[in-house]
N, C-alpha and C positions, 0 to 999 in steps of 0.2 A: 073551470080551467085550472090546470095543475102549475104552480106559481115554479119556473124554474129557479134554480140559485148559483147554478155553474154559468160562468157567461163569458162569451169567445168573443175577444176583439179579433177584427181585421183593418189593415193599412189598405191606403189605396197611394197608386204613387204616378202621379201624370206625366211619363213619360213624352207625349206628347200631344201639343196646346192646341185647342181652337184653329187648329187646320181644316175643317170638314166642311165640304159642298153641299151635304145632304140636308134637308128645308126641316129637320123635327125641331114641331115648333114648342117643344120644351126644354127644348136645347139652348145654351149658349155656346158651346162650340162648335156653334154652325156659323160660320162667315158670312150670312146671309143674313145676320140678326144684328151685326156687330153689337154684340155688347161688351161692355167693359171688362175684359178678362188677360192675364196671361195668354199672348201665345208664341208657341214656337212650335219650332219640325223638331229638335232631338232636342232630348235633356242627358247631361254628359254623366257616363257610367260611377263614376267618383262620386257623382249629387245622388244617385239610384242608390249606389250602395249604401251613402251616408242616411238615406232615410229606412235603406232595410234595415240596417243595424239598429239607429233608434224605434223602428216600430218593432225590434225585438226588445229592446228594451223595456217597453213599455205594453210587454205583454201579447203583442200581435200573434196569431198561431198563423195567419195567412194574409200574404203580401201581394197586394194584387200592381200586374202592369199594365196601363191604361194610355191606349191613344185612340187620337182624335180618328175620325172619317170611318167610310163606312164600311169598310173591313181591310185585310191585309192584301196587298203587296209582294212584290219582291224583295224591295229595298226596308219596307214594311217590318218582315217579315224576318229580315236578315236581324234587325237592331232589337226588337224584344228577343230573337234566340240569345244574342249576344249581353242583351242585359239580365235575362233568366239562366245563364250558363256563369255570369259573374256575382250574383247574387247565394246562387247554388253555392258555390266555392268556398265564401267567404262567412256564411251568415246561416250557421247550421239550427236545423231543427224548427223550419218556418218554410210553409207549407206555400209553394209561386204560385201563384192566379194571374192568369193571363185573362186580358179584354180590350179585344182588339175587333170588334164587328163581323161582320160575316166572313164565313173562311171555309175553304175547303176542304174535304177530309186528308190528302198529302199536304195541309200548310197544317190543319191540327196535329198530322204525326211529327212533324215538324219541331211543333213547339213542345212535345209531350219529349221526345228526342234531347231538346235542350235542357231538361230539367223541370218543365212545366209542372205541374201537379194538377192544378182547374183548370177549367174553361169557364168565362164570363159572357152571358150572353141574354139578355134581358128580352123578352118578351114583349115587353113596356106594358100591351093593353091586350085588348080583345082583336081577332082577325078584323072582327066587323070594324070594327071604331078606328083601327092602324089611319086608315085612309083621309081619316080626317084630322091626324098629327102629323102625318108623313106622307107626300107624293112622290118622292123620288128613289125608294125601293119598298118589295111588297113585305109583310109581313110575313109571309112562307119562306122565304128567304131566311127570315131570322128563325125561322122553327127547323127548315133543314137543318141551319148550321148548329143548332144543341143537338141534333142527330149524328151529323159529324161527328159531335166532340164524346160523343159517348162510345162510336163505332171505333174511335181513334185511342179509346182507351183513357180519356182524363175524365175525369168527377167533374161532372158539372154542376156547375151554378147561376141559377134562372129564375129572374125575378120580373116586377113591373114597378110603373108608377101609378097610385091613385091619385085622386084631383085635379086631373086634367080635362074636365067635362064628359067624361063617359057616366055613362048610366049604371045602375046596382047589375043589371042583367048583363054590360060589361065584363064586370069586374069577375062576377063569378065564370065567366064563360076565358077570360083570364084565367083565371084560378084555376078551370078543368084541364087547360091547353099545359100549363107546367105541372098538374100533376099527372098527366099522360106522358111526359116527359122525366119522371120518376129524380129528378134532380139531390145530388145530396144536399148545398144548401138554396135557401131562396131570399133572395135579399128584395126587401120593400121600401121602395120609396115612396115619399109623398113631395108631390108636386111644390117647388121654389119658387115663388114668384120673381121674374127679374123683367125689369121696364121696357129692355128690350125686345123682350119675347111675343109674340103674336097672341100665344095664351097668359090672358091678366090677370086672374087670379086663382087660388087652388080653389076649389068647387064643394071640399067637403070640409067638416069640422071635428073635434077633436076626439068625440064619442062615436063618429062613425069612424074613426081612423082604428080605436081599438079594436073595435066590432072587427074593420077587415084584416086585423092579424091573428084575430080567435077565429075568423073562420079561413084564413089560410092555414093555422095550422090545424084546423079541424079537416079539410079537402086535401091537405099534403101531408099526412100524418108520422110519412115515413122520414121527411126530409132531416138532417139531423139539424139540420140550423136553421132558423126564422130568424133571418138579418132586419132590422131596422137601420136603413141608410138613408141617403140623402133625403133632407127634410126635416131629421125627426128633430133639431131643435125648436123652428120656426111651426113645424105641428105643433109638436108637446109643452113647449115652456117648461117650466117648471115641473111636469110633469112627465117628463122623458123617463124617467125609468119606470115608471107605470108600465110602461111596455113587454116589462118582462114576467106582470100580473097578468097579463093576456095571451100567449104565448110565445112571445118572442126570445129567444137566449144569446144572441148574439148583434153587436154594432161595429158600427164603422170607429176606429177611434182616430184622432187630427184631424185633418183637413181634408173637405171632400174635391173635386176634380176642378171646380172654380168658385167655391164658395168655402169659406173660413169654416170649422167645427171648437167644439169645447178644447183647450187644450189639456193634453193627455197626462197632465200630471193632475190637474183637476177632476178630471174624468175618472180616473182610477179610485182617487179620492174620495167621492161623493157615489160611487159605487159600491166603495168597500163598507163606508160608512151606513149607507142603505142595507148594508145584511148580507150583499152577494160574496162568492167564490168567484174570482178570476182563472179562469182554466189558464195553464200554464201550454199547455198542448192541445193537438187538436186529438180525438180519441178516437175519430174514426179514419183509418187508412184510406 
């Protein structure tokens, strides 16, 4: 495995909190689980921007906008165009991702319209296995919509989580499903434990978590990013930038969507000091 050294932060920015009906039981912003979280219906454009500016600060190439429930809206619909057309304006050369759940191909040109740049839309697991993390929409549902978003014109971005009790033959049957779906990058998670959650613990350990980022980007070889996100401190420990020995070259940097991350002056820090390059930009269009 060829050890990257360039490595791309992204922000995520929770637009909006722990509003969602939907039962994924590895969710916390499902209202079904209450757990202890943040939530709200809007976060006000002033707080939006002041985080896109500092995740440019701090090296971000892409700014992702992130709400709760299980896809978009009207009114949905209206408040990320309006915070990815204020973001655009003000806060140049940082690449919008949007993730906002299932969406149709007129709500993707939509957001591609306001400035969009990505589409976020996560896979989570295998077709098979969906059914037993989520009952209340189907897993084709979230494969039409990265069809969408590639028909609509935005770079997608499509990933899963491991450690949820799926099986090895999951995971790769995961792994075929996004890279039939040719995505530019793919962002990996690994399963959080939280009390409230139906699923109680992550299922895998630290040697198989490598294993499934060498063989993601062995199955996705095209993707230009192997995202390590949520999870990877409570994975890795100590061993979090090992990640990029296996082929990972890009993380989430701050805070993930309801769980605290390294803060980002640390994180750059003990990066730099580790040997890598910080890409300054993203290099692929």
């Amino acid at each position: 495995m060829i050890e990257n050294k360039k490595i791309y932060f992204c922000a995520i920015c929770n637009i909006e909190s722990g509003t969602c009906n939907e039962d994924c039981k590895f969710c916390t912003q499902s209202v079904r689980y209450k757990a202890d979280i943040a939530r709200y219906k809007r976060k006000e454009i002033a707080q939006i921007l002041k985080e896109a500016k500092a995740a440019k600060a701090n090296h971000a190439v892409g700014f992702c906008l992130v709400t709760a429930g299980k896809g978009l809206d009207d009114k949905r619909l209206a408040f990320v165009c309006e915070a990815a057309r204020a973001v655009k304006a003000e806060v140049k050369d940082i690449k919008i991702i949007a993730c906002n759940g299932t969406a149709s191909l007129e709500q993707l040109k939509a957001l591609k319209a306001a400035g969009v740049d990505n589409y976020n839309h996560n896979l989570e697991t295998s077709r098979h296995f969906y059914k037993e993390i989520c009952t209340t929409h189907e897993w084709d549902e979230r494969y039409q919509t990265c069809l969408n978003a590639k028909e609509a014109g935005l770079k997608l971005v499509c990933g899963g989580i491991f450690g949820m009790g799926e099986t090895q033959e999951d995971r790769v049957s995961m792994l075929e499903a996004i890279a039939s779906l040719e995505p530019m990058n793919v962002p990996l998670n690994f399963f959080h434990p939280n009390e409230a959650l139906p699923i109680v613990k992550n299922t895998i350990n630290k040697e198989e978590a490598f294993k499934l980022i060498e063989l993601a980007r062995k199955m996705i070889p095209n993707a230009h990013k192997i995202m390590i996100a949520g999870g990877r401190e409570v994975m890795f420990g100590e061993e979090q930038y090992d990640v990029f020995k296996h082929g990972a070259n890009s993380i989430v940097i701050g805070d993930y969507l309801t769980t605290t991350g390294t803060t980002p002056k640390e994180e750059i820090e003990a990066i730099q000091k580790a040997g890598y390059e910080i890409a300054a930009q993203c290099d692929k269009k």
